[in-house]
C-alpha positions in Angstrom: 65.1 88.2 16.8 65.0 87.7 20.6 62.8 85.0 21.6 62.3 83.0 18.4 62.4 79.8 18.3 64.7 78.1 16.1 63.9 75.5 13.6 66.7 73.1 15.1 66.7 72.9 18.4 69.8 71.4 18.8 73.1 73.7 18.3 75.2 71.0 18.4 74.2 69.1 15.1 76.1 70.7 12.2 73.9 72.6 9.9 74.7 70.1 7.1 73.5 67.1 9.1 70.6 69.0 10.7 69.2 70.4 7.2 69.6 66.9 5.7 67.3 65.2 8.4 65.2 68.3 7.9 64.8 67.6 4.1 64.6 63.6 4.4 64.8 61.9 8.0 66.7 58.9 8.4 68.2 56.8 10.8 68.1 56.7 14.2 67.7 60.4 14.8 64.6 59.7 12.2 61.9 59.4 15.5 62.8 62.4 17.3 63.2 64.6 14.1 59.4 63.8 13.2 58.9 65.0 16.8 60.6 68.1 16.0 59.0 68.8 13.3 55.2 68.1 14.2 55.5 70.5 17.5 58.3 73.4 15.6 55.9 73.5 12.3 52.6 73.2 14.5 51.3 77.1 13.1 52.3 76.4 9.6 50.1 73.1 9.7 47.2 74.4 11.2 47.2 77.6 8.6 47.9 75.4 5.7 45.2 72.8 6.5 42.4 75.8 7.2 43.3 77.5 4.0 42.5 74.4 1.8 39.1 75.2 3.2 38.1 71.6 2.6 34.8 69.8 3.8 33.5 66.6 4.2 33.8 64.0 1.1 36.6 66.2 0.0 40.2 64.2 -1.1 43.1 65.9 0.3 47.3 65.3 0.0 50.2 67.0 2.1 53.5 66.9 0.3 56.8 66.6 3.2 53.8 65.6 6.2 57.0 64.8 7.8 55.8 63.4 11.6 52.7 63.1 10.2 50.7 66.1 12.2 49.3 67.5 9.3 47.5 64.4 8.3 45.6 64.4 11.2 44.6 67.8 10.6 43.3 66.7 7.1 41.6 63.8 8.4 39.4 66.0 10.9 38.6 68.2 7.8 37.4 65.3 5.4 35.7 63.2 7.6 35.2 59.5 7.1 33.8 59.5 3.7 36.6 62.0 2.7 40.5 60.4 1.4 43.7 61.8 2.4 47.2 61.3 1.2 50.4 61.6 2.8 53.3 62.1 0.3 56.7 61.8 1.6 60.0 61.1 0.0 61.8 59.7 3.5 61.0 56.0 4.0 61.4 56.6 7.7 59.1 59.0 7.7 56.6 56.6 5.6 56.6 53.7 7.9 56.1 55.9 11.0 53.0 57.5 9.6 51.9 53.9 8.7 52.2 52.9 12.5 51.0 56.9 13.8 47.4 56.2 11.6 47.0 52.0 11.2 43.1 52.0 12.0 42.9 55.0 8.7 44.6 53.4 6.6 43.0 49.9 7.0 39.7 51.9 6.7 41.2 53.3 3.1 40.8 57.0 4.8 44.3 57.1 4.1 47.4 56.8 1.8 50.9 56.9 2.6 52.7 57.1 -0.1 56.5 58.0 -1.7 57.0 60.2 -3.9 58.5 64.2 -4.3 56.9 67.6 -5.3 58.5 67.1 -8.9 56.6 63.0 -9.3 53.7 63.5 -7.5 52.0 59.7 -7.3 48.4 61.4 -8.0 45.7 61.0 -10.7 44.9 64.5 -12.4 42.7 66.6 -10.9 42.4 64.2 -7.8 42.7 66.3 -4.9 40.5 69.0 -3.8 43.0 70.9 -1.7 47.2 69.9 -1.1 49.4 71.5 1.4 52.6 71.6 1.8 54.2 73.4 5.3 58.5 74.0 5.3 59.3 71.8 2.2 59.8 73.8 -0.9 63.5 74.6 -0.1 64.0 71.1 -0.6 62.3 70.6 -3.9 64.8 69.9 -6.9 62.6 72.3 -8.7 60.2 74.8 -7.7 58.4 75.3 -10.8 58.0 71.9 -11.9 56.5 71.2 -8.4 53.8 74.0 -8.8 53.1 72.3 -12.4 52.9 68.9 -10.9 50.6 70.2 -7.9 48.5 72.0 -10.7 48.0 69.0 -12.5 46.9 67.0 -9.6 44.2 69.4 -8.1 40.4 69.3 -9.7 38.5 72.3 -10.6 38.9 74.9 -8.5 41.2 73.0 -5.8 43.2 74.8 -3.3 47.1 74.9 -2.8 48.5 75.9 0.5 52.2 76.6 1.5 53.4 77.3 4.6 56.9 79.0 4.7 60.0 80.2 7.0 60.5 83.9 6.1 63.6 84.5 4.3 66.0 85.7 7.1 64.8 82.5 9.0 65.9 80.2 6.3 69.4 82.1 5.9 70.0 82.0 9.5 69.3 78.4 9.5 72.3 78.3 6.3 69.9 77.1 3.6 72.3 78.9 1.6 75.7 77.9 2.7 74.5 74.3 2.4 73.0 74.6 -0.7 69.9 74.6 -0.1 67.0 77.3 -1.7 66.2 80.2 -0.2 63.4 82.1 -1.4 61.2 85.1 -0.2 57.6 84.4 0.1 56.7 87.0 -2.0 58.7 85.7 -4.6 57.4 82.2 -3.9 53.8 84.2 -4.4 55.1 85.3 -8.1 55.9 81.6 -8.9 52.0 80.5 -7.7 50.7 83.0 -9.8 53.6 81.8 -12.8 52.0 78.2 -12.9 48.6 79.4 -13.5 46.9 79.8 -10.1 44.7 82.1 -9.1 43.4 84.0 -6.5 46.7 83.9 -4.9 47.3 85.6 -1.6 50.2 85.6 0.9 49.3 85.5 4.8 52.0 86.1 7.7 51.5 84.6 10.7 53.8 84.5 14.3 53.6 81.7 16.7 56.8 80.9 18.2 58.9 81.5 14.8 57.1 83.5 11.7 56.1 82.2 9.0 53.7 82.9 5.3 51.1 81.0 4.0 50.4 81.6 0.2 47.2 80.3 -1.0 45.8 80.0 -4.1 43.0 78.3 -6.4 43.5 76.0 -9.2 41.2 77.6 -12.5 38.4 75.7 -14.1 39.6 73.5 -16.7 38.9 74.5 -20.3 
């Protein structure tokens, strides 16, 4: 579509390389990829973190934060009596989040922490909301992510996804490279499949399009 913006920038890094930095960066492209990805996934992270609805006092995670935008997003929405935790399986990506937010952490506002959508380092029902923006084509495992995220989130917790639609994420050669490529719609179905409720899919357009699916964790029996 004329005028989108790609999600690499750069047409001269091979897909392969590109998407691997995209999934996990590393090395020394590691500082401007967390660039890249805090201004390209800007919309997504804002929609995400507003539909967690979350208020102050509340304990929030973002799986993939990436460069570490979201958190910040979080952090507004919690306040200082609130906890947020960053989840990342890139060790770059870790230790430039731990120099982005130094004065959070040392106040215990924040965690930084490794770990991937299928090992989530969490207590169950800990978090009141967990987002989660241009990262599930990465997972190893989709639905054992959504049962990982379910356990982790309290009574009534939210879930928030941001997405690339479909044609976005073949164009980028998610598929060529082996990578998943999924519709939001049927990313919707798998929500609902893991026992969430209240699950609703949102499109939004600001510089590339992208979905949001939303949903609520059930009371506990």
């Amino acid at each position: 579509m004329a005028g989108k913006r790609p999600l690499w920038d750069h047409a001269d890094v091979p897909p392969r390389t590109a998407l691997e930095q995209l999934a996990s960066p590393h090395g020394w492209p590691a500082p401007i990829v967390a660039l890249a990805l805090n201004r390209l996934n800007l919309s997504l992270i804002a929609g995400c973190a507003a539909a967690l609805r979350l208020g102050r006092g509340d304990r929030a995670a973002d799986l993939g934060f990436g460069g570490g935008r979201s958190l910040r997003f979080l952090l507004d929405a919690v306040g200082p009596d609130g906890q947020v935790t960053g989840i990342e399986p890139s060790s770059a990506m870790l230790r430039y989040a731990r120099r982005r937010y130094p004065s959070h952490l040392e106040r215990a506002g924040l965690r930084i922490l490794e770990g991937t959508a299928g090992d989530l380092p969490l207590r169950d029902a800990s978090q009141d909301g967990l987002m989660s923006a241009n990262t599930v084509y990465f997972w190893r495992d989709i639905d054992a992510g959504l049962g990982e995220i379910h356990r982790v989130l309290a009574d009534r917790g939210r879930l928030a996804i941001g997405i690339s639609e479909s044609d976005e994420q073949l164009r980028m050669g998610f598929a060529r490279e082996g990578y998943l490529v999924i519709r939001p719609e049927e990313l919707v179905e798998r929500v609902r499949g893991a026992g969430f409720r209240d699950v609703r899919l949102g499109r939004r357009e600001s510089g590339r399009q992208g979905a949001i699916i939303s949903a609520r964790r059930g009371a506990r029996d």
